[in-house]
C-alpha positions in Angstrom: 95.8 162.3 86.8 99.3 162.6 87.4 101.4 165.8 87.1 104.4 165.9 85.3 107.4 168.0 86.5 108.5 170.7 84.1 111.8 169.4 81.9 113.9 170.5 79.7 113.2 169.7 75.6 116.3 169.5 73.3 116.5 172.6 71.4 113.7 174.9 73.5 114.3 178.5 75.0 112.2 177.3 78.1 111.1 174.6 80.2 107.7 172.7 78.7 106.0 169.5 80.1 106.0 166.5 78.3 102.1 165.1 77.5 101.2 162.4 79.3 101.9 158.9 78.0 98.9 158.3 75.7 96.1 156.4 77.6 94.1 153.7 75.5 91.0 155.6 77.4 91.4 159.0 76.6 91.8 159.5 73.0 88.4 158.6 70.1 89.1 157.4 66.8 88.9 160.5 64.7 87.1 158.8 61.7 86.2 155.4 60.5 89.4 156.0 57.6 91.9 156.9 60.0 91.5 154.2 63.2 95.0 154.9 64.2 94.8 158.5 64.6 93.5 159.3 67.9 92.8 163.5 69.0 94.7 163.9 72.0 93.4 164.5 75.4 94.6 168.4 75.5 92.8 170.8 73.3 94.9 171.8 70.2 95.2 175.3 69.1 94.5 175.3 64.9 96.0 178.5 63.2 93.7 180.6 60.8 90.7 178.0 61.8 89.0 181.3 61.1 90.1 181.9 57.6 88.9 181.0 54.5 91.9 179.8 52.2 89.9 179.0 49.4 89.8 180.8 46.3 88.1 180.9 42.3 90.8 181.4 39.5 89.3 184.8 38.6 90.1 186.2 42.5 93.3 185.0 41.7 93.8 186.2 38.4 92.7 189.9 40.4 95.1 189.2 43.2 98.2 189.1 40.8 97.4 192.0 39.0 96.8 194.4 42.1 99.9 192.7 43.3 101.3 193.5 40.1 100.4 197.1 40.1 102.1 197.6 43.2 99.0 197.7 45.6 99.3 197.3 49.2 98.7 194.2 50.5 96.4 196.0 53.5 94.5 197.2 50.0 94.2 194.4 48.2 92.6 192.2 50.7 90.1 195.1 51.2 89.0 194.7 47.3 88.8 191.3 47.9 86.6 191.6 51.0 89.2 189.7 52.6 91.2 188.8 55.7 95.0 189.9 55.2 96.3 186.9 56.6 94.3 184.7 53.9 95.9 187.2 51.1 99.3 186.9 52.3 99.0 183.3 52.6 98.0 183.1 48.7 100.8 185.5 48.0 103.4 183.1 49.2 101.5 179.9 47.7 101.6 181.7 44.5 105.4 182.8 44.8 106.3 179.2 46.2 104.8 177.9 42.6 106.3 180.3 40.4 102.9 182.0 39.4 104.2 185.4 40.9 107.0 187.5 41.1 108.5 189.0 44.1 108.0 192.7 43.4 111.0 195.1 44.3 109.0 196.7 47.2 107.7 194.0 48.8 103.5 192.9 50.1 103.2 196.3 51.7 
């Protein structure tokens, strides 16, 4: 395995290295649909691979009126028996599709 000297990428705060030119070897096909797209050598880091973003109507229908009613976004994901991070994220989905208004005092 070769190292690669730290360089400069356009745009970044700090020096990064490159990956590695892909090698034919080290990559597996990642399903029989997608051939093309291999998983890369290095391990990848997956935000909220944790979470559960899935959710019924009805918990939504509940999320917009708590939200609504001016209930704290720390709250509401505790009536929902849910991560905060998983609420949040449906906040902005909802906002971003014009099924919510922003509320004067914000998520918290």
């Amino acid at each position: 395995m070769r190292a690669t000297k730290a360089t400069p990428v356009r745009g970044a705060t700090r020096l990064y290295a490159m990956p590695a030119a892909p090698d034919k070897r080290r990559g597996r096909a990642e399903s029989v649909k997608s051939r093309l797209k291999l998983r890369p050598a290095e391990p990848l880091i997956i935000a909220g691979e944790d979470l559960d973003f899935s959710w019924y109507e009805w918990q939504i229908e509940a999320l917009k009126e708590d939200y609504s009613a001016g209930v704290p976004l720390m709250d509401i994901a505790d009536k929902q028996g849910r991560d905060y991070r998983e609420v949040a994220f449906m906040l902005m989905e909802l906002a971003h599709y014009g099924r919510l208004e922003p509320r004067d005092n914000g998520v918290f």
